[in-house]
Every structure is written in C-alpha cells, then in structure tokens.
N, C-alpha and C positions, 0 to 999 in steps of 0.2 A: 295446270297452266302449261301452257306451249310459247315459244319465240324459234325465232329463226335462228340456228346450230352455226351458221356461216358466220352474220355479222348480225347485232346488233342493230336492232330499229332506233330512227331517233324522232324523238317529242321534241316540239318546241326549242328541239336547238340543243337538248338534252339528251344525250347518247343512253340511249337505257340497256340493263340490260338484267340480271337473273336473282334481286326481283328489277320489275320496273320502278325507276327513279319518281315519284310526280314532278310535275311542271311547277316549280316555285313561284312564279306570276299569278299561279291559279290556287283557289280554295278547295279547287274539285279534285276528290283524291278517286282517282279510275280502280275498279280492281281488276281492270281487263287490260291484256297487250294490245299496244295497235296494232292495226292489221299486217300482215306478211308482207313483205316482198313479192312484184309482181312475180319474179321469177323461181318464187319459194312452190314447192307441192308440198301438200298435206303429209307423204313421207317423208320429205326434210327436214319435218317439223322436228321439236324435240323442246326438252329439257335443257339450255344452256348452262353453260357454265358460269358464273359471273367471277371476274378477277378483283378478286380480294384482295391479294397482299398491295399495299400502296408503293407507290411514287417518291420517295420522301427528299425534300432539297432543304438545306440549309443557308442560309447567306450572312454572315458579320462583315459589317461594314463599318470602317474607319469614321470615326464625330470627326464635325469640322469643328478643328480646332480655335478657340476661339471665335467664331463667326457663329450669327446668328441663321437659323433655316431661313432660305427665299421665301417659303410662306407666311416666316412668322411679319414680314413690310408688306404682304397683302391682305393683312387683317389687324386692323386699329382697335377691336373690342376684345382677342384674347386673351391681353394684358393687366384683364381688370383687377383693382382692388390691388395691384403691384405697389402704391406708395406706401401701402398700411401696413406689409411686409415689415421684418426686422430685417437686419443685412445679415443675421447669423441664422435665420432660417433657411433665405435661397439667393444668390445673386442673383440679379436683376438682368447681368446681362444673360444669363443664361435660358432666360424662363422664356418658352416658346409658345403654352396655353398653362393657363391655374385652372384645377377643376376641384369642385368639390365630389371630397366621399367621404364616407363614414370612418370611425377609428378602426386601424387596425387589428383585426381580428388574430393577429400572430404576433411571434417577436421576431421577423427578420426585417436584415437592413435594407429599407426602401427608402423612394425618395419622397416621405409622409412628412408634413410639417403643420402647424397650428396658426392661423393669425392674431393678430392681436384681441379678438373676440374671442377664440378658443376655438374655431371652426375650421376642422380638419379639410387639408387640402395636398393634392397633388400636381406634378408637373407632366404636362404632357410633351412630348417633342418629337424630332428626325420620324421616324417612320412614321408613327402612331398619328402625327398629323394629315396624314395621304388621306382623304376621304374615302368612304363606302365606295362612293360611284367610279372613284378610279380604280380600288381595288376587282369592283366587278368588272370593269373594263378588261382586266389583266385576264380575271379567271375567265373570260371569251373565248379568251385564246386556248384556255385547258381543259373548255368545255366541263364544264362546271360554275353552277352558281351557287351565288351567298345563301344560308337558311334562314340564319338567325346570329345577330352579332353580342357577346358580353365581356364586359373589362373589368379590370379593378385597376387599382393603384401605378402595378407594373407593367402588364398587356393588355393587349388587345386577343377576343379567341371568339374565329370567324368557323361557325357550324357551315359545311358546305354542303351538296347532295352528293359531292364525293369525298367523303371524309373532312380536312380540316386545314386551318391557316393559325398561323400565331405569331404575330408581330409586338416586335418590341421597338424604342425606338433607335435601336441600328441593327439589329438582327431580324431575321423572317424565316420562319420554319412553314414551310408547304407538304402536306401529306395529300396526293391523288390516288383513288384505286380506279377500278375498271379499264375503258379503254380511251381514257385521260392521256390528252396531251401536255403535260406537265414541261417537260423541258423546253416546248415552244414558247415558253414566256420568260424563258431566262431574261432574251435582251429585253425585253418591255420589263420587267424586276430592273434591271440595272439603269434604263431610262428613269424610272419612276424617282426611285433614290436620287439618280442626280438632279433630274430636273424637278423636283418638288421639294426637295430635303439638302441638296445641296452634298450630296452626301457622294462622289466621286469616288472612291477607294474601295476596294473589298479587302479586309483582310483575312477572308478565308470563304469557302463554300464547300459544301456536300451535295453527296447526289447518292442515294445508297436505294437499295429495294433487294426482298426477295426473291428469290427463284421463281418466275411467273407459273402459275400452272395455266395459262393458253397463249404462250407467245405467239401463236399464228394471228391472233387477234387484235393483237397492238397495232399502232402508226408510229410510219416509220417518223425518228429511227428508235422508236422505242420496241422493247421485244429483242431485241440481240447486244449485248450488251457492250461488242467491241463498235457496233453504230451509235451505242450511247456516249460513248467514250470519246472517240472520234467529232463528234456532235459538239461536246463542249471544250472540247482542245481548239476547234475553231473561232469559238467563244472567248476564247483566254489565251490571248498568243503565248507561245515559249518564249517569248523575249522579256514578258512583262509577267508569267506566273511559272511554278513547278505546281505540277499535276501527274497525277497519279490514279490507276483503277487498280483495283483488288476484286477477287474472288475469292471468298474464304469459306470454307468448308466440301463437302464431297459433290467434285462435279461432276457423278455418276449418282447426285442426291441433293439430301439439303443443303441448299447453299446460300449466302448473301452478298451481295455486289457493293461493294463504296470506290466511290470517287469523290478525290479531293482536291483540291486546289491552293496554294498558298503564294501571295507576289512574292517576287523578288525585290521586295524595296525595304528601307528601313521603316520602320512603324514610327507613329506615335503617339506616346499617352495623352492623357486629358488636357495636360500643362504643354503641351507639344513638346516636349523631351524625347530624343532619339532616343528609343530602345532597343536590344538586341535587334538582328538578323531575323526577320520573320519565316526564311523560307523551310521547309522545314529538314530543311539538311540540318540544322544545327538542333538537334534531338535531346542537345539536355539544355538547353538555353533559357529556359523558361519562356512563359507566354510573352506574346507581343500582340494575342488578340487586345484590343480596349472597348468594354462595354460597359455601363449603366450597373448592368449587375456583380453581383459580388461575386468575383472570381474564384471564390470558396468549394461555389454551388454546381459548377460546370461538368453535371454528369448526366448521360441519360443512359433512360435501361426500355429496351423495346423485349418484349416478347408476341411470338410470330407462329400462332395457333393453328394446325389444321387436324382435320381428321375428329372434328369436334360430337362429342355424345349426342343424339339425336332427344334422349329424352331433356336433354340440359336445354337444346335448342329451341325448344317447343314456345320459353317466354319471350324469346323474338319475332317469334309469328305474332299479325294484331289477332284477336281471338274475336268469335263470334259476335261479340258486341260491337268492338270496333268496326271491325268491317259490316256490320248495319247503318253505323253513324257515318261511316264514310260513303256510304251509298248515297244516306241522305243528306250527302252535303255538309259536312261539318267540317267546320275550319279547324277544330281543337284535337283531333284525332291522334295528330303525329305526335304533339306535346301531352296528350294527357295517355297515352301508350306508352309515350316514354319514357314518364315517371313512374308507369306501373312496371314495366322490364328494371328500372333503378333499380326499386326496391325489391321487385319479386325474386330477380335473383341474383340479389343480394353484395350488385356493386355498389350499392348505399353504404358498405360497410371497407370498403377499400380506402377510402378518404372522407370520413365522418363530414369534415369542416369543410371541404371544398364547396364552392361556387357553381353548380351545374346550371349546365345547356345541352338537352339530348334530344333525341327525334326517334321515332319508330316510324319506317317508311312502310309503303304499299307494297304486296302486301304482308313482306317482311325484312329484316336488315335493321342494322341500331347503328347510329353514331351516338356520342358523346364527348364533349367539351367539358373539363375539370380546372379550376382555379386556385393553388394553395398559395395565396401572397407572389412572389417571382414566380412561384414555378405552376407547371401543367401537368394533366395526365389527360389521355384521350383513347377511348375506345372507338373501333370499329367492328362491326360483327356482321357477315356472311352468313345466314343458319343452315342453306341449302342441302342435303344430304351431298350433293353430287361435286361441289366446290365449297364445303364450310371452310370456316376461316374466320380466325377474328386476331387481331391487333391488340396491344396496351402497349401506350408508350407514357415514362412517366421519368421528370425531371427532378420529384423530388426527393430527397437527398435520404441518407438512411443513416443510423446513428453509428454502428460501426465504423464506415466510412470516412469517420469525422471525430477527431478529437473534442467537440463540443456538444453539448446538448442545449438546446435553444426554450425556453420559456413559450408556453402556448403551442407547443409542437408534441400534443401525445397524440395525434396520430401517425407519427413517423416508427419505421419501422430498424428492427436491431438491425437486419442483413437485407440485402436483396432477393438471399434467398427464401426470406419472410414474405416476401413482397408478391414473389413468383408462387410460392406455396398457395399464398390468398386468391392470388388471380387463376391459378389454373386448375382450383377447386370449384371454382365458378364454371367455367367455359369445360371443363372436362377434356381436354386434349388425346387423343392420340399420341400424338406428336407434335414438337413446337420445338422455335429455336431462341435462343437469346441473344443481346449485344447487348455492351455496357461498352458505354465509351466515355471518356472521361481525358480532362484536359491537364498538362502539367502546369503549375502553377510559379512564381517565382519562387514565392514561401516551401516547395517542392512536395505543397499536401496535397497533391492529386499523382498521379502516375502511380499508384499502389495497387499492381494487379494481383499480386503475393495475395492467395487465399480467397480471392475473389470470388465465388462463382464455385467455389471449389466444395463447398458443402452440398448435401443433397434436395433435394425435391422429393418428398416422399408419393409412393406409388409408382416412381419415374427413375430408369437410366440415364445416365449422362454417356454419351458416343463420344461426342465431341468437345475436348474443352482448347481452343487455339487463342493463343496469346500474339497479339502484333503492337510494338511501337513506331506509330507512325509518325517520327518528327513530336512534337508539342502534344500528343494526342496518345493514348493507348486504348488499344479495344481490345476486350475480352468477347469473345464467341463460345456457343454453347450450345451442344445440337441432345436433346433428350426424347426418350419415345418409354412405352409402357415394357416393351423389352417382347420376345418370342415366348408364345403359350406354350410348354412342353407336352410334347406330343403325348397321348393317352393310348394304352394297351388294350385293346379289346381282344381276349383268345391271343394265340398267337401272333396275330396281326398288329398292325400298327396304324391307329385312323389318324389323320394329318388334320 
C-alpha cells in the first residue's frame, strides 16, 4: 500500500490515514487508498506514518443542584411507570429517563433499582440524555465519526473511527488519534452541557497525550504543545480557573503531556453543601469534584505501546478471508474480524465479564470498547511496522489498591502491575510508558502512590518512575523498555 507521506487524503469527510479509516455511512469497505494528491509524484509516494497515540480530554462537570435537566420538560414519556416506583428506590424528582436492563452482573454501587414487579431498572440523566445526533454533530468538528454505540447501567461507550468517547452523566472522556481535531470542540462540549443538560460549571478538565511521533502532521494548534496550552488558557479565563500543563518524563525521549484545569469557586455536593476550595492549591483538602460515581473508584492506569512485535501484530491485519468478503461487499467484516482479533489474541482474557464493542478496520488497525459495571477499559491498536502503537486504558480498579474486595469481581486484578504484565504479553512492546492517576478522596483512600508502580514487569526495565501531586490528583508515571542487548565478541573484535 502507498498514501501521500505529506498529508493525508480525505474520504468522505474522514481524514484517513496509515491504514485507511472506511467511510461509516457506507457498507463498502475499499482495500485501496484514494487517489493521490494532484500534486503528489509516484516518488512521494510512500508508506505513511499513522499517529497513534490519542488525544485524550476529560471534563467533570458540577449536577445541578437540585433542578431538574432542560431536557427532562421536553419529553412527557421518559417518566414512565414513575407512580409504581417506591420513594426508597429513587426520588422522583430526580429521575430524568427509567430504562430498563438486566440484573446486575457485579456487586458495585450503581444507580440499579427493582419496581414493584421485580423489573430491573436504571436512571438515565445530565449527559447521557444528549442524543446520538448531537453527539455526532460535536465529533464534525474532530473529524471523526460515531461506529457503533453500547451502554449499560452507568455509561454511555461510543466506538469511533478514531478511537473512543465515554459519557457518563456529568463527566466525558474523549480519546482521538490520527490528525484529529480534538480540542476544536472543547467550546461545543461546554455548549452542549449547558444548553441540553443544564449543566453550567466544570469542576475540572484534562487534556493529556503522548509524545506524537509526526507532529508536523497535526492542525494547529495541535502538534506543539505550548499552542495546546495556550489554546485552552483562552478557554478558561484566569479569573474563573487555575490551570496548569506539565510535561513528564525525558524531553530528549518518552514523554507525556497533561493539562489541567480546576475553577476557582467553591463546589457543591449533591445536597448543595459548600465544600472545601476546589482549586487545587489546597492539595490535601480532599475532593470537591461531585459525581454519580463512587468516589472510591476514581483511578485510571493507561499504558502507551510502541515499538510493537511484528509477529504479535500479524492478528490485527483482516487475513485473507476477510479482505475477499470485504471486496464482496459485506457489511459484517469489521465486527466479525473483530471478534476474531478479541479472541485470537487473547484480549478475551484481560476482562472475562466485560461488555464488548470492537471493530477491525480496512485494511488493518483494532479499536475496542470494554464495560465492567462504572468502569471502562479500551484498546486502540496501530499494527504498522513503521508507526505501531497501541493504547489500554482501563478504570477498573485493582484489589491492592483498595481495602475491600467486592463480590462478583474475580476478574480484578492484585496490582497494576498484574494488569500491565497481562496486557503487554499481548501487544509485545519494545517500549511503553504508564500513568496512573488517581484522585484524593475525603475518606483520604486514594492518593497512595507509596509502592505503586514500583514492582516489576517481567522481561522489562523501568527508566523511569516520577511521582507528581497535583492538588486533589496524584500521578504516577513510568517509562520501561526491554533494556540494551549486550554486545557479542566475535575474535577479537566486537560486533554491535
């Protein structure tokens, strides 16, 4: 395969690039690039690079206290079956949609309740009520569209053709890769929330990604990261937030970028109760974020692949069958590829009981969508020799970490470093970096970076292990590689 080395062709509106994205409108999966650029020569041509590491934005946003969402007075039939409620199940004023779903498949605290028939039911609210078609409206803007949407109980998890979305309803995680305009929709995110949700306040946002391996590729101001910086300072005046970017790890190497933001105002809980000082100058104060989920839970651990085994990468290519069936037109290609990559190698076994949504693209690349009860985990994979690269990011919690062990939770794992051991037996890494980032809590069970991170990876060095607390938040960073072959003696010489 060949594409243009400079920029990137685009389909349908869809920026493609190494492999080609398909056109989500369409059933027809191509296994050919569109054609070149008028001003591309046959020399030009080449092997692109496709940018792999994502985009990733966070946003928590402050419930309105007591009030009901704008949307919930423009729909008279979400309410149903609210009389036959008990009042110890769910207040009434609170309930924004009832949906039915199945019992829960775990024992974590959700907002699951039974009606008087016995018929399992949840609450839907604030974000989670934004429609499809608003949410693809947004991602226009970031050039990317929706694949495939699945929920359960607590979110919402939107497969995209660049990676992934995950809404809950007052928080929004955005993962983009490639040459994704991501940050162009901050201000349409923050319209959305207020004018459909009613939901005015952020009390906190992120903006983090790795070290790009083709910054000349990006739009601006993505690709340099003091334009990124800059970019949402304008977003967020200093009169109404503290905001901060970091670069952690070696800027002569791997590194990762975070930006954070937190207001300056006072918070408040569900009851509207003024809480501490949210901003995060006050660093042992405990949280003043307020969200839906249990604030037990509030960790997440990304690891950030390159340099990946070629024979490991081979089940991300679609294999000779599939690309026949996708010649001849078959609409089932990407989903029944997908499930064969699940299982062939062997992320079927990273979260037994999860909820899957994954996709096998044209005419190679894997996303994956994961559901354990609140929490996520989501793959991204690059197989390309020339820019591999794959992603895990995953919210769910690990039994060290936590004083408790939960019921219906055997596939969680001792450490994180169980976690990472599993995953990058899969992908085979060269080299890969970590974050684990994790919130303090009131009860003060989160900020425990003592020992974190600090155990090994077998077959793997650790370079790097940097600790930062930022305000409410501590991150653990972790940069490991397979370490230097030592050189071999032939005769007196020495071959390199």
């Amino acid at each position: 395969m060949i594409i243009n080395n400079a920029a990137p062709p685009v389909a349908n509106g869809i920026a493609s690039a190494c492999p080609p994205r398909p056109a989500v409108s369409s059933h027809i999966y191509s296994s050919t690039y569109p054609s070149p650029l008028p001003s591309e020569t046959e020399v030009q041509q080449t092997l692109c690079g496709f940018e792999g590491p994502e985009k990733v934005l966070e946003i928590w946003f402050r419930p309105v206290n007591g009030k009901e969402s704008p949307i919930h007075n423009q729909r008279s039939n979400i309410a149903r079956d609210i009389e036959s409620l008990s009042g110890s199940d769910v207040s009434v004023d609170d309930i924004d949609e009832i949906v039915d779903c199945a019992r829960p498949e775990h024992d974590y605290p959700v907002d699951v309740f039974q009606d008087e028939e016995g018929q399992w039911q949840y609450r839907r609210s604030g974000l989670r009520l934004v429609s499809r078609a608003v949410w693809e409206d947004m991602l226009a803007i970031v050039k990317c569209q929706v694949l495939n949407v699945i929920q359960n109980e607590c979110e919402d998890a939107y497969l995209l053709s660049e990676s992934s979305m995950f809404v809950y309803p007052h928080r929004l995680i955005l993962k983009t890769c490639g040459t994704t305009t991501l940050l162009h929709a901050v201000p349409r995110i923050l319209e959305i929330a207020r004018d459909y949700c009613g939901l005015n306040d952020v009390n906190s946002m992120f903006y983090s990604r790795k070290a790009f391996l083709f910054p000349e590729k990006q739009a601006w101001p993505h690709g340099r990261w003091g334009d990124e910086v800059a970019y949402l300072d304008k977003i967020l005046p200093d009169d109404e937030f503290e905001t901060a970017g970091y670069v952690i790890g070696k800027i002569n190497g791997d590194h990762w970028c975070l930006y954070m933001a937190t207001p300056l105002r006072l918070s408040l809980d569900l009851d509207g109760v003024e809480l501490s000082e949210s901003s995060s100058r006050d660093s042992d104060a405990g949280s003043s974020i307020v969200e839906e989920e249990d604030d037990e839970d509030d960790v997440t651990l990304e690891i950030l692949m390159t340099n990946l085994d070629p024979a490991a990468m081979k089940a991300f290519w679609r294999n000779a069958e599939e690309l026949r069936a996708a010649k001849d037109g078959s609409a089932n290609v990407a989903r029944e590829g997908g499930q064969r990559v699940y299982h062939a190698a062997g992320i079927s076994e990273i979260y037994p009981t999860a909820v899957i949504d994954d996709y096998l693209f044209d005419p190679c690349g894997y996303s994956l969508n994961g559901l354990v009860g609140p929490y996520y985990f989501t793959i991204h994979v690059t197989p390309e020799d020339i820019c591999s690269y794959a992603s895990f990011e995953t919210t769910v919690p690990v039994k060290r970490f936590y004083s408790h062990v939960r019921q219906g939770s055997s596939s969680e794992y001792e450490s994180f470093e169980d976690v990472i051991q599993r995953v990058v037996e899969i992908f085979r890494p060269g080299t890969f970096s970590t974050t684990l980032f994790s919130r303090k809590t009131v009860g003060n069970k989160h900020g425990k970076t003592d020992g974190l991170l600090e155990g090994n990876v077998l077959g793997f060095k650790r370079r790097d292990r940097i600790v930062h607390c930022l305000g409410k938040w501590d991150l653990v960073f972790c940069h490991y590689d397979k370490g230097l072959v030592p050189a071999r003696k032939k005769g007196s010489g020495v071959v390199r």
